[in-house]
C-alpha positions in Angstrom: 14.7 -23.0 -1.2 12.5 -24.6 1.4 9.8 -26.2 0.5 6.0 -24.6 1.1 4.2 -26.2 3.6 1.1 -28.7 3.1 -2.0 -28.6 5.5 -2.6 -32.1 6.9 -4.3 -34.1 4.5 -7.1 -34.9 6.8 -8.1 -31.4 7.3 -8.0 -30.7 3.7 -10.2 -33.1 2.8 -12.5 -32.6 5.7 -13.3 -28.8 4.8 -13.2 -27.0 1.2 -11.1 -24.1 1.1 -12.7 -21.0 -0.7 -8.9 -19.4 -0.9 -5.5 -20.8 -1.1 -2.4 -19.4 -1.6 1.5 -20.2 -0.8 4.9 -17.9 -1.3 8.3 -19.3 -0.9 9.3 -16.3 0.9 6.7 -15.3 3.0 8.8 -11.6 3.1 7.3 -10.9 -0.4 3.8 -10.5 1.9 5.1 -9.2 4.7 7.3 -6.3 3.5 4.1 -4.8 1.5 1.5 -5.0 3.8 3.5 -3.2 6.6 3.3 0.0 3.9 -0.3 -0.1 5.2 -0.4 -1.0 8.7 -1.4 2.4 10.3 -4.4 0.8 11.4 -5.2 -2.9 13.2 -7.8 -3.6 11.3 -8.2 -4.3 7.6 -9.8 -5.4 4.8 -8.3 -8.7 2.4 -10.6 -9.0 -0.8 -8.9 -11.9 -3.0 -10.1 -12.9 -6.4 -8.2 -14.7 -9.7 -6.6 -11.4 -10.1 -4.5 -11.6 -6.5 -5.0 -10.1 -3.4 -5.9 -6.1 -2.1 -5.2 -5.4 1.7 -7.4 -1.8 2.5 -6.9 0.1 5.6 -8.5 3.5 6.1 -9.0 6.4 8.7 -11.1 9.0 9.4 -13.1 8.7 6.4 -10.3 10.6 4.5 -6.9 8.7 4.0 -7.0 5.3 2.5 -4.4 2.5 1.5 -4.5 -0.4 -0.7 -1.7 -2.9 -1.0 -2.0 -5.0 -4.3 -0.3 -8.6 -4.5 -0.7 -9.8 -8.1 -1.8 -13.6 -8.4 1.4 -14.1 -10.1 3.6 -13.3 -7.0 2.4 -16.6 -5.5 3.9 -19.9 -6.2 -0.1 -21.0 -5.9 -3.2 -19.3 -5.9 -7.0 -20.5 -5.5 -9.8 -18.5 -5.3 -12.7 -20.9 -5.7 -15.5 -17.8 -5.6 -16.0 -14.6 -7.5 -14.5 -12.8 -4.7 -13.5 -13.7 -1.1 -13.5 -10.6 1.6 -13.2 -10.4 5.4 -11.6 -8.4 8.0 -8.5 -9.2 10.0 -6.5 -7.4 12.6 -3.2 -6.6 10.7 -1.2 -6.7 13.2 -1.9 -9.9 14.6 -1.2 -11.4 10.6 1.7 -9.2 10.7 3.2 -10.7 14.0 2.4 -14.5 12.3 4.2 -14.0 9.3 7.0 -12.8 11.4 7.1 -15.1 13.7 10.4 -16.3 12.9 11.8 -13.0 13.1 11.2 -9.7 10.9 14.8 -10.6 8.9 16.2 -13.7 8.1 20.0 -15.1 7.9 21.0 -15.1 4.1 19.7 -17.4 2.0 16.8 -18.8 4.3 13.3 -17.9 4.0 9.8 -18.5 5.6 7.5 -20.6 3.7 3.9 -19.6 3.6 0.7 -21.4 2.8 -2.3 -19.1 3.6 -5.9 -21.0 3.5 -9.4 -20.0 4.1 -12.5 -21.7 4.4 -15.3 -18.8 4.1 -17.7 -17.0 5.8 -17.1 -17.0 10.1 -13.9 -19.1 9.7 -10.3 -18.1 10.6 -7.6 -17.4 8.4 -5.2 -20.6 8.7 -1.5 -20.1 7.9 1.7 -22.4 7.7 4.9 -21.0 8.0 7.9 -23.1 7.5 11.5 -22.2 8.1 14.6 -24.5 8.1 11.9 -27.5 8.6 10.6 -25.8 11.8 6.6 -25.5 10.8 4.4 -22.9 12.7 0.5 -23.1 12.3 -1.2 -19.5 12.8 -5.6 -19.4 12.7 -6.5 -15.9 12.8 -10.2 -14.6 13.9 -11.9 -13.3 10.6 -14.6 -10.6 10.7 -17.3 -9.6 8.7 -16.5 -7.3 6.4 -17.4 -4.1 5.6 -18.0 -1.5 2.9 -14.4 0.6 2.2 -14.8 3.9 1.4 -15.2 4.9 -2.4 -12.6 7.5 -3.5 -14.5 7.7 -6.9 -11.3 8.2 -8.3 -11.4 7.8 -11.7 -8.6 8.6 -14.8 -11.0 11.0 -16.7 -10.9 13.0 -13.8 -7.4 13.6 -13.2 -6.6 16.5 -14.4 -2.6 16.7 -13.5 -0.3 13.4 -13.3 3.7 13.2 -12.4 5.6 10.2 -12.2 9.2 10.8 -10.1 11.9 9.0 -8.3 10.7 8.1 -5.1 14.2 9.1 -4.0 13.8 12.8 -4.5 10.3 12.6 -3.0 12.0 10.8 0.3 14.5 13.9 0.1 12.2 16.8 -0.4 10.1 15.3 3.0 13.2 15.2 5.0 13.7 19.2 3.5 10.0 20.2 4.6 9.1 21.5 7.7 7.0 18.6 9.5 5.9 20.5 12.5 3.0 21.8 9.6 -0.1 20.9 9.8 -0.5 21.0 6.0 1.3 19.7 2.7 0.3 22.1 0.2 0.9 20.8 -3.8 0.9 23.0 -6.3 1.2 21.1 -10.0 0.8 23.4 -13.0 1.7 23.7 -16.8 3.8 26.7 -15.9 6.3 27.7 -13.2 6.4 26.1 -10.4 5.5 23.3 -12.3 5.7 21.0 -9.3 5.9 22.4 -5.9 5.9 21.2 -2.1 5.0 23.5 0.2 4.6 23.0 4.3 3.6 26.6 6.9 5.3 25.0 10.1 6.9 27.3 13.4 9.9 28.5 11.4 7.7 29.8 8.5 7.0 28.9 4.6 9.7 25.7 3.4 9.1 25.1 -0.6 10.6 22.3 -2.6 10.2 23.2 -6.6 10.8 20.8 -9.3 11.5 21.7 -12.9 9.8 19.5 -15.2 12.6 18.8 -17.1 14.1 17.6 -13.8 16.1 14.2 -14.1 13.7 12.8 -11.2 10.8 13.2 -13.1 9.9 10.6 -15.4 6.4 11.9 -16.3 4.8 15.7 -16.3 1.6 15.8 -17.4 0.1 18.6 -16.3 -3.2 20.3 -18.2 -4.4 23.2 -15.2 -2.7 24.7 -12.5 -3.8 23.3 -8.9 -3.2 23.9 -5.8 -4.3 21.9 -2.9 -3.7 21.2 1.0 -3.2 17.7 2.4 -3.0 17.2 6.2 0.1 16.0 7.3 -1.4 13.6 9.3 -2.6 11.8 7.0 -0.4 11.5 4.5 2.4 10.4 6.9 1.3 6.4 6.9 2.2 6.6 2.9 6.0 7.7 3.7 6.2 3.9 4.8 5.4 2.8 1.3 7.5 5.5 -0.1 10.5 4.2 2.0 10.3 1.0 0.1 9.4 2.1 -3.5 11.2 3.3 -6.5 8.9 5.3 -8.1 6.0 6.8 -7.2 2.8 8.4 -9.4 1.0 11.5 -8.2 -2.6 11.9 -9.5 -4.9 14.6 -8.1 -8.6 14.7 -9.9 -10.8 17.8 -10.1 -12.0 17.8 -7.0 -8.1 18.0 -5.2 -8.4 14.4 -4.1 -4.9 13.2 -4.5 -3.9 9.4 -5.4 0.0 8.3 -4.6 0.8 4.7 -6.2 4.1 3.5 -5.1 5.8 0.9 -7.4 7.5 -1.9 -5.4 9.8 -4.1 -5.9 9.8 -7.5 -3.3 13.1 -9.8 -2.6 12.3 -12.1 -5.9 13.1 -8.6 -8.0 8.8 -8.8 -8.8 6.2 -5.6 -9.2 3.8 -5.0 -7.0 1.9 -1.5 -5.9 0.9 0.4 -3.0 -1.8 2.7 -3.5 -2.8 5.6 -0.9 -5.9 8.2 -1.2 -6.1 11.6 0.3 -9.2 14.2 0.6 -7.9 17.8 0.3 -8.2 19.6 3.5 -9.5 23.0 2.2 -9.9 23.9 -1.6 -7.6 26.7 -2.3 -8.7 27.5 -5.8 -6.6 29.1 -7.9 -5.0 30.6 -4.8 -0.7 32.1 -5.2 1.7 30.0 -3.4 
């Protein structure tokens, strides 16, 4: 396993870092924030608990990528909270610098440091004893939108197979402009629905269904997503295993993604979705 790089002792003594943290296999990063690169820009807020990459468009989609402190080998925040803005892409492009996959059995090293406010993101990369050294411009950053998404409020919840979610998209008709979900004690019990050029496409679920793991469902709903919006999520849902779907009272739907990285560890992608039109209690 190669060994994690170490900033030059000079420069660490010269500057205190206000976050620090290093992965064996800088893949373990990598892998989940590209399940929320559909935008350049993006948040990092980092505190004891781990890391939470936010990107968000048009004030109606947005997704958060959670690394647990735990994933890292080491972790330092030495404030409450650290938060700036980085172009993901560009921290994308560093971390695979040595190419997106790797031979078997060899990984990139990463050491990630930060010293605050106006500063640029400093990483290491190592690989084979080859060491690359990456600073990254940091922005101010700003306020992320506020879902107000909270548990109370949900009123229907189902936990399935990300496998037969992956399937049911490729069934749907993508030339829609809307994803209509329909979640209800009774039949349908789960439905997909998409109104593209060939007409009406519907993809029921039972709720006894073996790719269901969860139904809890206390009022029938029905709501419209647009398509366009929910299509930077099928990224995370590539790489997950399961996936949760929440929607609250007022038809805003969450999707968390469980993920499992090259080490075989948990970690979560999370995406939120404003309804596109409240349907009511309208047939489908």
């Amino acid at each position: 396993m190669p060994r994690s790089p170490s900033p030059p002792r000079a420069e660490v003594a010269a500057d205190r870092f206000v976050f620090v943290a290093t992965l064996d296999n800088a893949r373990n990063l990598s892998n989940l924030l590209k399940a929320v690169h559909f935008r350049d820009q993006a948040t990092v807020f980092a505190s004891a608990n781990g890391i939470r990459v936010t990107t968000e468009a048009a004030k109606s989609v947005q997704g958060n990528a959670f690394i647990q402190a735990c994933i890292f080998q080491e972790f330092q925040v030495e404030e409450d909270s650290v938060m700036f803005v980085i172009n993901l892409t560009v921290l994308l492009d560093c971390l695979t610098i040595f190419g997106a996959t790797s031979l078997p059995g060899v990984t990139t090293a990463l050491r990630m440091c930060y010293r605050g406010y106006g500063h640029p993101l400093t990483l290491f990369l190592e690989e084979s004893g080859v060491v690359t050294v990456c600073k990254i411009q940091t922005q101010e950053p700003e306020e992320t939108l506020d879902f107000d998404f909270c548990s109370t409020n949900v009123l229907n919840k189902i936990i399935l197979q990300s496998e037969s979610l992956r399937e049911a998209f490729a069934e749907l008709d993508m030339s829609s402009e809307v994803l209509q979900i329909t979640m209800s004690p009774e039949k349908p019990y789960f439905r997909l629905s998409t109104f593209g050029n060939a007409g009406s496409t519907h993809c029921d679920y039972p709720k006894d269904s073996d790719m269901i793991e969860a139904f809890h469902c206390n009022q029938t709903q029905t709501n419209r997503y647009k398509i366009s919006l929910l299509k930077p999520s099928t990224k995370a849902l590539a790489l997950s295993s399961k996936v949760s779907l929440r929607i609250d009272n007022r038809g805003f739907l969450s999707l968390q993604y469980m993920i499992r990285n090259e080490d075989g560890q948990i970690c979560f992608v999370e995406y939120y979705c404003c309804p596109d039109e409240e349907l009511g209690e309208l047939e489908s």
